[in-house]
C-alpha positions as CSV (number, residue, x, y, z in Angstrom):
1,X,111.0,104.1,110.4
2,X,110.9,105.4,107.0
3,X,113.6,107.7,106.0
4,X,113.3,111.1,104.2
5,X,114.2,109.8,100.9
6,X,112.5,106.3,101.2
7,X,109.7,108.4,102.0
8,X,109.9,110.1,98.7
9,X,109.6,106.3,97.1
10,X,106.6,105.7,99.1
11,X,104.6,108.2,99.1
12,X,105.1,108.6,94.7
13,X,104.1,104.7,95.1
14,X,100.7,105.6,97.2
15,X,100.3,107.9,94.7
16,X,100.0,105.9,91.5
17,X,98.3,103.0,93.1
18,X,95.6,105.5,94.1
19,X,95.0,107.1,90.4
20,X,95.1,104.1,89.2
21,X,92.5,102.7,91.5
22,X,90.3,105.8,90.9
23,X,90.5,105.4,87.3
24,X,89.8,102.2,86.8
25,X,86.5,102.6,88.4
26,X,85.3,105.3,85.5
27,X,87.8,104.1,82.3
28,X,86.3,101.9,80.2
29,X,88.8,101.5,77.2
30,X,92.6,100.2,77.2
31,X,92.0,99.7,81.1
32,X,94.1,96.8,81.3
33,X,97.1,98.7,79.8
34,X,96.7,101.6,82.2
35,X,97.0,98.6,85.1
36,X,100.3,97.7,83.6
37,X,101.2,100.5,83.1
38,X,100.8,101.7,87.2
39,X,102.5,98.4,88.0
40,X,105.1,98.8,86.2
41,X,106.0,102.4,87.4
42,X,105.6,100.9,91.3
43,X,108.0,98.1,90.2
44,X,110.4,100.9,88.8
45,X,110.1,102.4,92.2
46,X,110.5,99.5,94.5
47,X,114.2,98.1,93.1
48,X,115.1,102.0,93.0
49,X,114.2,102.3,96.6
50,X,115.9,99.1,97.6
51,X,119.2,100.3,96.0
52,X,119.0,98.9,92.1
53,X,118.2,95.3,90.5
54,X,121.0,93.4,91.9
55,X,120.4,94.7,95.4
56,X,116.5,94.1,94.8
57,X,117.0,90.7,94.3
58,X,117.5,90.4,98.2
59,X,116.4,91.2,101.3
60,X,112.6,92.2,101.4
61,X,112.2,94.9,104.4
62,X,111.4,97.5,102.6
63,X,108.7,96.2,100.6
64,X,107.0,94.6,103.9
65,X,107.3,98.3,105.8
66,X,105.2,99.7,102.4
67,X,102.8,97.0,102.0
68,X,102.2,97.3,105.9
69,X,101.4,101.2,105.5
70,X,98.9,100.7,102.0
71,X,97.6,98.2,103.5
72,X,96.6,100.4,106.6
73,X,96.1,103.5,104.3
74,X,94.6,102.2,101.2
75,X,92.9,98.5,102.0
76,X,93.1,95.4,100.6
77,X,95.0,94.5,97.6
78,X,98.9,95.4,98.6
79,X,100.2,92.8,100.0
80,X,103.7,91.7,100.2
81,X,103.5,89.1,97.5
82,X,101.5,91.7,94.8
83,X,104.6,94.1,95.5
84,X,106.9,91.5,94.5
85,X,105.1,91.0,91.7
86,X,105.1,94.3,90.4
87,X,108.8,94.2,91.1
88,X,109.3,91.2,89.1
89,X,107.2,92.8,86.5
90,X,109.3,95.9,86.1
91,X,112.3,93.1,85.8
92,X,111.0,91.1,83.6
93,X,109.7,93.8,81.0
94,X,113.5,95.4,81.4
95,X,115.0,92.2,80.0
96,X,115.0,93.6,76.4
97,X,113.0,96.0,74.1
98,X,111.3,93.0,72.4
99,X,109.2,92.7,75.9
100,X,108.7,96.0,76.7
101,X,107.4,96.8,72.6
102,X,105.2,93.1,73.3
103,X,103.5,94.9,76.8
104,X,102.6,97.8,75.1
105,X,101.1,96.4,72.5
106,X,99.0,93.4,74.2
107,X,95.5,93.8,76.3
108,X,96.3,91.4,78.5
109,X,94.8,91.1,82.0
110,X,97.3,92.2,85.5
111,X,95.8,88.8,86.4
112,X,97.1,86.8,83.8
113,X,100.6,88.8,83.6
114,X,100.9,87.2,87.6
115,X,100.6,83.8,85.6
116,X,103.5,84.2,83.1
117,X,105.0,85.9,85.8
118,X,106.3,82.2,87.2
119,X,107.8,81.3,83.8
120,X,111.9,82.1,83.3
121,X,112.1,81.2,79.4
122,X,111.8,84.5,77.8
123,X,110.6,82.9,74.8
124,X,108.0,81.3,76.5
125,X,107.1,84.0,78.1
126,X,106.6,86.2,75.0
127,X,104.5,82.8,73.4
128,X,101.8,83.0,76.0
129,X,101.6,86.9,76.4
130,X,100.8,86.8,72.6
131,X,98.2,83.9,73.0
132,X,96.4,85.4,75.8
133,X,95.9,88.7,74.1
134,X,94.7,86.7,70.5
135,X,92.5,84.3,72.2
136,X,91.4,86.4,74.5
137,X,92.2,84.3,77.3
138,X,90.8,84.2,80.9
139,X,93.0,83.4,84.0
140,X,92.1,80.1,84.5
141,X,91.9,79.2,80.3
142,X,95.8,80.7,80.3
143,X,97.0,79.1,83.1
144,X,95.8,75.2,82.1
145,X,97.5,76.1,78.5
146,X,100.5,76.4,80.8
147,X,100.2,74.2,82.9
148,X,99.5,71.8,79.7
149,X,102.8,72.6,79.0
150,X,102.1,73.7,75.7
151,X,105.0,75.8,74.7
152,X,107.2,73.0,75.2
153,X,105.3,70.7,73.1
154,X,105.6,73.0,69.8
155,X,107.6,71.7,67.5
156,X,111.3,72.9,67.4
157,X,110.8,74.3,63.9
158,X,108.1,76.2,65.0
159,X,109.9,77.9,67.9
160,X,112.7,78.7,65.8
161,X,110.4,80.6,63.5
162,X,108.7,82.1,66.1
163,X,112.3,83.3,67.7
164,X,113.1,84.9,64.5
165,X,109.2,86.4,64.0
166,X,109.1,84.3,61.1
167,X,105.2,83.4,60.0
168,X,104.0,80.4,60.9
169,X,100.9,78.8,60.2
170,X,98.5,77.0,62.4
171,X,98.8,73.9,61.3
172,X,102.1,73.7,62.3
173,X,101.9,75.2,65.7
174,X,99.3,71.7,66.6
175,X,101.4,70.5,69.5
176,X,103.1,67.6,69.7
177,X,101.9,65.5,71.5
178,X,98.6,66.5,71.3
179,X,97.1,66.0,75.0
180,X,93.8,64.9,75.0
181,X,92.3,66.0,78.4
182,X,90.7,63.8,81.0
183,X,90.4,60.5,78.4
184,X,89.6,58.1,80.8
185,X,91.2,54.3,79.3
186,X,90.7,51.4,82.1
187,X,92.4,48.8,79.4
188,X,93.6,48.8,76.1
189,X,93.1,52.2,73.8
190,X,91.2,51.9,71.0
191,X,90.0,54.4,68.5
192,X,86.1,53.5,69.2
193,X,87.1,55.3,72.7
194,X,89.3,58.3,71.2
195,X,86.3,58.4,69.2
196,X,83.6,59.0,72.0
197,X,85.9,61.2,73.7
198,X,85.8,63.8,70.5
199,X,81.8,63.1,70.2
200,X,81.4,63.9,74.1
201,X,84.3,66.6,74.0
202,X,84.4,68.7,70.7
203,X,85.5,71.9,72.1
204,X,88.5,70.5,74.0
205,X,89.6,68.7,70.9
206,X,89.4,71.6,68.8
207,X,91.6,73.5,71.9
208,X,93.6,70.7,72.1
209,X,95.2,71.5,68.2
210,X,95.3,74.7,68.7
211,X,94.1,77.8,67.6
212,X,91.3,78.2,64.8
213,X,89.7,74.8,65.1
214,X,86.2,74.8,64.6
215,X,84.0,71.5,64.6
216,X,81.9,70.7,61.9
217,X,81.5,66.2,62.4
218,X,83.0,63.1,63.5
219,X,82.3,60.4,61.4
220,X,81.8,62.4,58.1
221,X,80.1,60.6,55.4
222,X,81.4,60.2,52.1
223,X,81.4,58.5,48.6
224,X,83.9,57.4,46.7
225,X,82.6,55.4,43.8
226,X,79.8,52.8,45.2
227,X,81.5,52.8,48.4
228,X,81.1,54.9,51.7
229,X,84.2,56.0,53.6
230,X,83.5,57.9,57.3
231,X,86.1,60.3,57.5
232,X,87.1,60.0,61.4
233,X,86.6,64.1,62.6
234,X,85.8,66.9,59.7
235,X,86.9,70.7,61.0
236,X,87.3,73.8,59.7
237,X,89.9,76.3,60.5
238,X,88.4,80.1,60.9
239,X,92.2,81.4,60.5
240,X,94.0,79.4,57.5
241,X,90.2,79.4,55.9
242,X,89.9,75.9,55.1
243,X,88.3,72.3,56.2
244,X,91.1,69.5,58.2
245,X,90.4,65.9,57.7
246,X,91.7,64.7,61.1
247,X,92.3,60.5,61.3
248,X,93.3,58.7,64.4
249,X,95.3,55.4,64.7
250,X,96.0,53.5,67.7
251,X,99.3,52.5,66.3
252,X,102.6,53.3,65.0
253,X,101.9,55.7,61.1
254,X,101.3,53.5,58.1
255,X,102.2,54.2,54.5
256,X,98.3,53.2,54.0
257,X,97.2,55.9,56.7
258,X,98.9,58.9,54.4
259,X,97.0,57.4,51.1
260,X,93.9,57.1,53.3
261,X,94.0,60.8,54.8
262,X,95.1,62.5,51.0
263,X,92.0,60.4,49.7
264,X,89.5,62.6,51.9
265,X,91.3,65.6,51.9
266,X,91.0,65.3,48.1
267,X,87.4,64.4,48.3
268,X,86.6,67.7,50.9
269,X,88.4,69.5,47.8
270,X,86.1,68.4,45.0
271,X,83.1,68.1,47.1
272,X,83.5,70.6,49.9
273,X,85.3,73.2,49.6
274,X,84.0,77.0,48.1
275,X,86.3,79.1,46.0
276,X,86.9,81.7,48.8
277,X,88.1,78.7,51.0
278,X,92.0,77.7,51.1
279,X,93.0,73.8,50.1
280,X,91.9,71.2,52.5
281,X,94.7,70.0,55.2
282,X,95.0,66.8,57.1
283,X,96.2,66.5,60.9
284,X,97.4,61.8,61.2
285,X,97.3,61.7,65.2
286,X,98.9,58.3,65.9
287,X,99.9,56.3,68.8
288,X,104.0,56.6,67.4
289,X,105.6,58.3,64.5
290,X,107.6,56.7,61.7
291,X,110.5,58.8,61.7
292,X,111.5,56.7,58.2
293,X,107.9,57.5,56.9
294,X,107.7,60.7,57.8
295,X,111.0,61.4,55.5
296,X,109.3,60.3,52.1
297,X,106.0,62.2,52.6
298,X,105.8,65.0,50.4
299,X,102.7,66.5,50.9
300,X,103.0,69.5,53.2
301,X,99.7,70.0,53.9
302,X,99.9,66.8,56.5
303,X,100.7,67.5,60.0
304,X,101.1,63.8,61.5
305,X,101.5,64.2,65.5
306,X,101.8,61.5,68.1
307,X,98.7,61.9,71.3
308,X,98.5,61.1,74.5
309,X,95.9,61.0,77.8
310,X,96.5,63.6,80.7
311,X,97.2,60.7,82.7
312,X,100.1,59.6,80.6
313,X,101.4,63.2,80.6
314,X,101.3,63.3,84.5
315,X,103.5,60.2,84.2
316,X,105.7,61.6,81.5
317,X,106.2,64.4,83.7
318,X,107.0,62.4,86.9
319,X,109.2,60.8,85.2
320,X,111.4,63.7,84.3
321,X,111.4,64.7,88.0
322,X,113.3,61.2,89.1
């Protein structure tokens, strides 16, 4: 069935998958980048034995005959789908040096490399490889920040800098919109329910901005003169190094909301803030921007966003779909 120089493919394949199996079972350190690195190599193999990329593309016989045999020879854990997948890999990773420099340079997981696998934007692609490896991420964390769609909901400024390697900082990588996960609203939204949804969900608020977020306390107390203000959620950011005054509105943005937000972030400043940390920022979530507003603000260190519910992304998205 197999011919003398397909057999040559094969049995270099068997090979690799079996050191690498071996090894992973005594190697403690960079053991995800020796996984990639195996796959990678089978990948090579496979669209060489089926003739070269364009002719890998179709037909599938090949890959079925060796997954048959490993499976028999080896076990579990070579199916025809996981050879594909290492096929793609090799693909993907030959699509330009930026990629291939990105791979091996990332401790990243062979199980979360499946999940950007399904993505086509290279861009994206090179967004969520970088995220998984800085936060760490497990499969199932990685895969609901893509399915979140979070990528798509940076804003275009902030992918154009990140297309041309350009720094960017935290604060301006909060999404737009920012999704607030499983908010139930039966009627009307209000910001007393927004509110109980950050007291009963801290950690998937702080997730929800982005990277960095820390929470310190919703409905921080403070006083201005003989009056107390309640600041509506007080975090601090472990990257930039500095406390975010974060306000929500149930409506359209308000010249009075940018007053009230550069009021506390002025008060954190003078009150709050140590020498070591950096200046205080504010994050406006509102219900819809003013796109007239937004043009007279002059204070960078305001990110205003719009939010939304899951549900009303599930709707957004259905809606593309029709």
């Amino acid at each position: 069935m197999f011919g003398r120089f397909k057999m040559n493919y094969y049995n270099e394949i068997k090979s690799i998958l079996v050191d690498n199996a071996i090894g992973r079972k005594v190697r403690e350190y960079k053991s995800n980048q020796k996984d990639l690195e195996s796959y990678y190599n089978v990948g090579k193999l496979l669209v060489e034995a089926q003739g070269g990329e364009e002719r890998a593309k179709y037909g599938d016989g090949l890959i079925k005959e060796y997954s048959k045999r490993l499976t028999t020879e080896l076990g579990k854990g070579y199916s025809t789908r996981v050879l594909k997948k290492m096929r793609i890999f090799y693909m993907l990773v030959q699509k330009g040096p930026t990629l291939s420099a990105l791979f091996e340079n990332v401790n990243i997981t062979w199980s979360n490399v499946c999940e950007i696998l399904k993505l086509k934007d290279v861009n994206e692609i090179e967004y969520y490889l970088n995220l998984s490896n800085k936060l760490c991420l497990s499969t199932r964390e990685l895969r609901a920040r893509i399915k979140s769609n979070e990528y798509n909901r940076l804003p275009v400024e902030v992918k154009e800098k990140l297309k041309s390697n350009e720094l960017v900082s935290t604060s301006d990588k909060v999404p737009s919109p920012v999704v607030l996960q499983n908010l139930k609203v039966d009627d009307k939204l209000t910001e007393k329910i927004v509110q109980k949804w950050i007291d009963e969900n801290p950690t998937s608020f702080c997730e929800a901005l982005g990277e960095g977020y820390t929470y310190v306390k919703s409905q921080y107390k403070i006083k201005i003169g003989s009056n107390y203000n309640y600041i509506d959620v007080l975090l601090f950011n472990v990257i930039d190094m500095n406390y975010v005054v974060v306000e929500i509105k149930v409506t359209e943005l308000k010249k009075e909301h940018i007053g009230q937000i550069e009021t506390y972030m002025n008060y954190i400043d003078a009150n709050l803030k140590k020498d070591f940390h950096n200046k205080t920022t504010g994050i406006l979530l509102v219900r819809e921007n003013n796109k007239w507003l937004i043009k007279y603000i002059n204070n960078d260190g305001i990110i205003i966003r719009n939010y939304i519910t899951s549900e009303e992304q599930v709707s957004e998205c259905l809606g593309d779909l029709k």
